[in-house]
N, C-alpha and C positions, 0 to 999 in steps of 0.2 A: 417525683415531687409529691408530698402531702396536701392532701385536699384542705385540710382542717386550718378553717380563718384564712384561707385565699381570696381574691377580688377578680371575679372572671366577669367574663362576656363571652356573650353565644349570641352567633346570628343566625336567623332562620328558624329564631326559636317559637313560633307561633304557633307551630306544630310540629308531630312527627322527631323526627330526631334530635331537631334541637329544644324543643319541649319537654323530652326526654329527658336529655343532656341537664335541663335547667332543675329539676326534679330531682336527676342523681347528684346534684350539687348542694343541693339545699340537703339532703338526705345525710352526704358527707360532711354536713357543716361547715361548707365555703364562708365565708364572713359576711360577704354581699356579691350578687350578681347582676349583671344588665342583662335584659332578653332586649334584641333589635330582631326587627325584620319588615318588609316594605309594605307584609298584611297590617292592617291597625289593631286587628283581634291582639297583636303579643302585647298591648297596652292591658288588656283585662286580663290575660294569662301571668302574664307577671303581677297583675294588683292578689291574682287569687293566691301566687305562690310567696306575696310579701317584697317583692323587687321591684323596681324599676326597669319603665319601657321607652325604648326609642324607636322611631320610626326611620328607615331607611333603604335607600335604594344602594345597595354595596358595590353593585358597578360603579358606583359611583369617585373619587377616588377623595374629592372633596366632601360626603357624607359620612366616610370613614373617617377620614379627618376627625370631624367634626361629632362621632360617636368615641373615637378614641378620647378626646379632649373633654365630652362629657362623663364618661367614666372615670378619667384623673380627676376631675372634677368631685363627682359625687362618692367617689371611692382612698381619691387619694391615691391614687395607682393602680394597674393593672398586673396579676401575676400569672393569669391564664388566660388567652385568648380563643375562642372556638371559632372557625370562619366555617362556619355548616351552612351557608344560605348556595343554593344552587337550584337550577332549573333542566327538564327535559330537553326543551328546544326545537327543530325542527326535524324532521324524519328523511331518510333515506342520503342523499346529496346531491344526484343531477338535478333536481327540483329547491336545493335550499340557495336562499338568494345571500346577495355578501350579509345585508340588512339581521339575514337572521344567524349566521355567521358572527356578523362582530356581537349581536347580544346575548349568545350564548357565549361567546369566548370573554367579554365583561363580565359577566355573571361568576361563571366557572372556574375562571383561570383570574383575570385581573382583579379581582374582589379580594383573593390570597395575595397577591402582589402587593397592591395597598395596603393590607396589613402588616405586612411583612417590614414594607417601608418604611411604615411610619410610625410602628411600633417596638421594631428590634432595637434603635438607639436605644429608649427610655429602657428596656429590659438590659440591655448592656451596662448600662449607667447603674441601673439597678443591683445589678450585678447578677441575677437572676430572671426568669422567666419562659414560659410554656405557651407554644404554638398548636394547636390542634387544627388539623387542616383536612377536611371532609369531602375528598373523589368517592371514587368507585372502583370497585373489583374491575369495571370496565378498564379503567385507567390502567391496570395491570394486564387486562385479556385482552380486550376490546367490546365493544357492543355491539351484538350484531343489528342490521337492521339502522341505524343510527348512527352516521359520519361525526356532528359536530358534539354530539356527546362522549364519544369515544375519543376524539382528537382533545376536546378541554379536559377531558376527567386523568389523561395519562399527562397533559402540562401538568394539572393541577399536582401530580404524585411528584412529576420530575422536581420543579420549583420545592413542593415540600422535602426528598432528598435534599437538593442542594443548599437549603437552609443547614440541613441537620449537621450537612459535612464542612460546610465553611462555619458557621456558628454555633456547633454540638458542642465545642471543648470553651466554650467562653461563656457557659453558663443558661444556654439558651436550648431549653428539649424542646423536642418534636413529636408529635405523633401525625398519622396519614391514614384517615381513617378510608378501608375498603370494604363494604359491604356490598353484597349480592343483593336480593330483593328484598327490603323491607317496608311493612305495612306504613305508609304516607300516604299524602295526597298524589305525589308522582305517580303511584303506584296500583290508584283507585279502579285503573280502565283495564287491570292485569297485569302481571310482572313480566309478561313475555318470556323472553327466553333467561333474562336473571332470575328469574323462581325455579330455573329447574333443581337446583339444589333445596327447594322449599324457601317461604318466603317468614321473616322471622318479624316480631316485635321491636317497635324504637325501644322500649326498656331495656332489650333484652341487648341490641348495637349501644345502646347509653353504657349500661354495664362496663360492658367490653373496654369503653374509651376508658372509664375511669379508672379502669386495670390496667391499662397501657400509661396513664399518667403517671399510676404511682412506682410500675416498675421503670419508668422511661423507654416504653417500647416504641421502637417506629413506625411498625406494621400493623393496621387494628385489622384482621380480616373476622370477622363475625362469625360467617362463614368457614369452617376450617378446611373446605374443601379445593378454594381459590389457592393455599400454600400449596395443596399437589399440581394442580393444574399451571400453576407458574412454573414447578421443579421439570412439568411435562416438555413445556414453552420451551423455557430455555435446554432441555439438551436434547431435542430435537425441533426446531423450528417448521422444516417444510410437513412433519409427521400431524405436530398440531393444529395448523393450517390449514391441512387438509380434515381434520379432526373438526374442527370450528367450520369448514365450508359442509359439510353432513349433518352440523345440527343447525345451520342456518336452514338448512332444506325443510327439518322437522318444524319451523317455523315460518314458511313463508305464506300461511295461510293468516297468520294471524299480521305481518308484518300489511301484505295487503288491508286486511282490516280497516288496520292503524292507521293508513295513508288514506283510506278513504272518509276518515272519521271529519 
């Protein structure tokens, strides 16, 4: 899909990736964009890149609603959707309680959901339209050190496939963006063990999506080193397993850290 005269929306765009995301839009000459996200700063971010901001909790499933309906509104329709808002959450798991459980699994997982919902009609109707849907390399590896981040960010990939396979051939792309450590806010206290492959610029992950929109790729890995490490995964599982329990070891000085913080 052509960037040029599109009507997008990006959540999370207050910083960091979706900031980015909002930047490589306007650069491409989107026609108009919404930046949401539940910081109030993506109101002056969006005033300084010329767009409109909405404020929003994307767990939410009535907020997206109601972000959706403001964008048909002030755009007259949507033909890209980025669902980039997601959070860390809590560490480790015998210590995470449901509480921190179900708000990372709304954030991470059901924030795509909702979008998916209540936006694929009108893109149907449409006859066209673009979902960009923002996990993690974890989603595809796992994260070490981190249960409920690893467990939402690989829904987050599965949901984004089965969009693409039930609703790919009816006009409706996908992208599933998988990035390793990128400089954000998430990322402020050290990348842990996702920077061993180096940690890169939201520009440089913005880029990347925007190349995947236009050729309609599914995979955005930033990183190109995640494509080997999945080809590892899959044709040997117990090799990589054990592969992944050795560099958790390389890390458990910092994982401690983290839990103590």
């Amino acid at each position: 899909m052509e960037i040029l005269n599109k009507r997008v929306v990006v959540t999370g765009a207050a910083s960091g990736i979706g900031k980015a995301l909002a930047v490589e839009f306007k650069n491409e000459q989107a026609k108009d964009v919404i930046l949401a996200d539940l910081n109030e700063d993506v109101l002056k971010v969006a005033e300084e890149l010329g767009y409109a901001g909405f404020v929003l909790n994307v767990s939410k499933e009535g907020e997206i609603q109601k972000l959706i309906a403001f964008a048909n509104e002030k755009m007259n329709g949507i033909d890209i959707f980025c669902s980039n808002a997601g959070i860390g959450g809590a560490f480790g798991l015998l210590d995470v309680t449901t509480e921190d459980w179900q708000n990372i699994w709304d954030v991470n997982f059901m924030a795509h959901a909702h979008v998916a919902k209540h936006l694929i009609p009108q893109m149907l109707e449409q006859g066209s339209g673009y979902l960009v849907n923002t996990a993690s390399a974890a989603g595809l590896l796992t994260q070490l050190g981190a249960a409920p981040y690893s467990v939402t960010k690989a829904a987050a990939v599965s949901l984004a496939e089965w969009i693409k396979i039930t609703y790919g051939e009816k006009g409706i792309g996908v992208s599933c963006l998988c990035p390793q450590a990128v400089k954000t806010a998430m990322t402020a206290q050290g990348p842990g063990v996702a920077g061993v492959d180096g940690m890169i610029e939201a520009d440089e992950c913005a880029k990347d999506v925007i190349d995947a929109i236009k050729k309609e790729r599914f995979l955005v890995t930033p990183h190109q080193e995640v494509l080997e490490y999945i080809k590892r995964k899959t044709s040997d599982y117990d090799r990589w397993i054990l592969g992944m329990q050795r560099l958790q070891g390389r890390f458990e000085e910092f994982y401690e850290g983290f839990k103590d913080q």
